[in-house]
C-alpha positions, -999 to 999 in steps of 0.1 A, spaced: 445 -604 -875 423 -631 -899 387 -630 -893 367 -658 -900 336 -669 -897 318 -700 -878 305 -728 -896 273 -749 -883 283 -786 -879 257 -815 -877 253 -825 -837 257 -859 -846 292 -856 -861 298 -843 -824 274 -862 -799 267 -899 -817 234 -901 -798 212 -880 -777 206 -903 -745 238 -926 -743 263 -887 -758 249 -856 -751 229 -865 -724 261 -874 -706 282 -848 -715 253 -818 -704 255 -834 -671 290 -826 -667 288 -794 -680 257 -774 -667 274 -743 -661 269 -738 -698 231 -748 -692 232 -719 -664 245 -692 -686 220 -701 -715 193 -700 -682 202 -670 -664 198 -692 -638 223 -710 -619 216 -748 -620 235 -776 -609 224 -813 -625 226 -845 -600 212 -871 -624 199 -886 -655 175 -914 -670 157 -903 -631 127 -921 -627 90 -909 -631 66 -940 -626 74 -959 -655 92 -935 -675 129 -918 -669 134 -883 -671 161 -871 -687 182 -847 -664 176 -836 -634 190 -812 -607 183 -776 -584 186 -743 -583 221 -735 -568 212 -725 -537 176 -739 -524 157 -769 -532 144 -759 -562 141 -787 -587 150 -786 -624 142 -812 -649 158 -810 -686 142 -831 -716 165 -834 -742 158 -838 -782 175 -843 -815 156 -831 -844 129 -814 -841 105 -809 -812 71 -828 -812 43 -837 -793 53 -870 -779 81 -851 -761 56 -824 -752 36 -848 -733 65 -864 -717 75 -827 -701 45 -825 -685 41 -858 -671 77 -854 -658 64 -821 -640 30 -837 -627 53 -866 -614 80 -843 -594 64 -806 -594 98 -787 -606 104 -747 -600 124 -751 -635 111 -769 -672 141 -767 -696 131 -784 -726 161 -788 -756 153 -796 -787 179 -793 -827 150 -775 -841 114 -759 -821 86 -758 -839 63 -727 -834 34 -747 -824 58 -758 -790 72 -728 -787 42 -713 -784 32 -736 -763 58 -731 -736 48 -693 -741 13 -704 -731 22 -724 -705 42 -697 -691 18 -669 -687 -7 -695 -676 10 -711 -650 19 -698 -617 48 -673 -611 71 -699 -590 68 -723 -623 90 -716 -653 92 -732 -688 129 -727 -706 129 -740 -744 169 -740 -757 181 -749 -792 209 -769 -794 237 -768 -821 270 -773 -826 294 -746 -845 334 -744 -852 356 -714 -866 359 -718 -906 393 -731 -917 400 -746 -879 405 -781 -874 378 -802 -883 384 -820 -845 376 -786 -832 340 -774 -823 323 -757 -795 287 -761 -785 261 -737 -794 231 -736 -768 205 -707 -777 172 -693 -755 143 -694 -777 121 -692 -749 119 -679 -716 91 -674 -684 84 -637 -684 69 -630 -649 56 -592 -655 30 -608 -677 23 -635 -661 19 -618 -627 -6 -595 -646 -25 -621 -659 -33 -634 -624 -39 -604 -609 -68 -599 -639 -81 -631 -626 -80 -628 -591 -98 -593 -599 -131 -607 -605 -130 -613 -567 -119 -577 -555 -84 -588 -544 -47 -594 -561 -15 -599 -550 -5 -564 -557 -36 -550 -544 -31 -571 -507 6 -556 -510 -8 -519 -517 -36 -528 -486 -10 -536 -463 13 -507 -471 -16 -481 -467 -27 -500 -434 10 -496 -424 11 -462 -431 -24 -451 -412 -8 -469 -379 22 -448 -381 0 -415 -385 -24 -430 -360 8 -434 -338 20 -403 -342 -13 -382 -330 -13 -402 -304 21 -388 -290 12 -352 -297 10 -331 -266 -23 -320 -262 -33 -281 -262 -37 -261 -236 -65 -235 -235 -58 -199 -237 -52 -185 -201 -85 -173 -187 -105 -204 -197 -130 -203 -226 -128 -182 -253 -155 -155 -255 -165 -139 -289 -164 -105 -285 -199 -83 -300 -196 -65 -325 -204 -22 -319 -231 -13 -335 -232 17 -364 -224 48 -352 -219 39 -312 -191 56 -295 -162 37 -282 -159 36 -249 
């Protein structure tokens, strides 16, 4: 057995051009998209309108109506493609944001982190570096894609975070779940008195306390 090692190779020598190449060619194979994901995405179209502008990619969640939209980048992420990501989601309110970039830049990373934990639990920012890698001593002709999460919605915190908001007004989502739970639970009990068979008095009627003898009285 030879072990080798795998050698990055420049996107470009493999996809000549973002929009006309590798645009195309994610299209057709977004079941690599969906195991980068963790979700399972199917993509319809690309260069879909928004207004004036064309988006990308866009598809749904296997399985529901859930839309996705994917913004694709060579180089390294920037603003202007920032910007364009959320006026593609104001334009067609998506469940899923996938943004691709070569390279992310803190600054957008973070800011997909931000928008994350800000945003609400059914929305969900993806960012995925893209590369391109082959097996050292292979043929030259030979590569494989190299898709890589860099970031990803996390929905513990950002559930918390709303519930720390909508504390201020002495309700959260988990609380109304715990409410309606412990309401639940006090029918059932409720229910269940209510079927106990009531109890009947000792025979004789009333109870009657009997006195107490006093010191040194005799039994009788």
């Amino acid at each position: 057995m030879h072990i080798t090692k795998l050698v990055p190779v420049d996107i470009r020598q493999v996809w000549a051009t973002e929009p006309y190449d590798f645009t195309p060619w994610l299209l057709q194979n977004s079941g690599l998209l969906s195991e980068v994901l963790g979700v399972q995405v199917e993509l319809e179209d690309r260069e879909h309108k928004v207004g004036n502008f064309a988006l990308d990619l866009i598809g749904r969640v296997v399985g529901s109506d859930q839309v996705v939209i994917v913004e694709n980048q060579f180089g390294s992420t920037d603003h202007t493609h920032l910007g364009q990501i959320m006026t593609y989601a104001g334009g067609i309110d998506p469940a899923v944001v996938v943004w691709i970039a070569e390279i992310f830049r803190e600054e957008h990373r973070a800011a997909l982190d931000w928008l994350n934990l800000n945003t609400h639990t059914d929305l969900k920012f993806f960012g995925v570096s893209l590369g391109a890698v082959r097996m050292d001593g292979a043929d030259q002709n030979l590569v494989a894609p190299r898709l890589e999460l860099v970031c990803k919605p996390n929905d513990w915190e950002k559930l918390a975070r709303q519930d720390a908001v909508a504390g201020g007004a002495g309700t959260t989502p988990r609380n109304e779940l715990y409410k309606r739970s412990g309401r639940s639970s006090r029918r059932r009990r409720a229910s269940a008195v209510g079927r106990r068979a009531p109890r009947r008095p000792p025979t004789g009627g009333r109870c009657r306390r009997r006195p107490r003898a006093s010191p040194g009285a005799s039994p009788t």
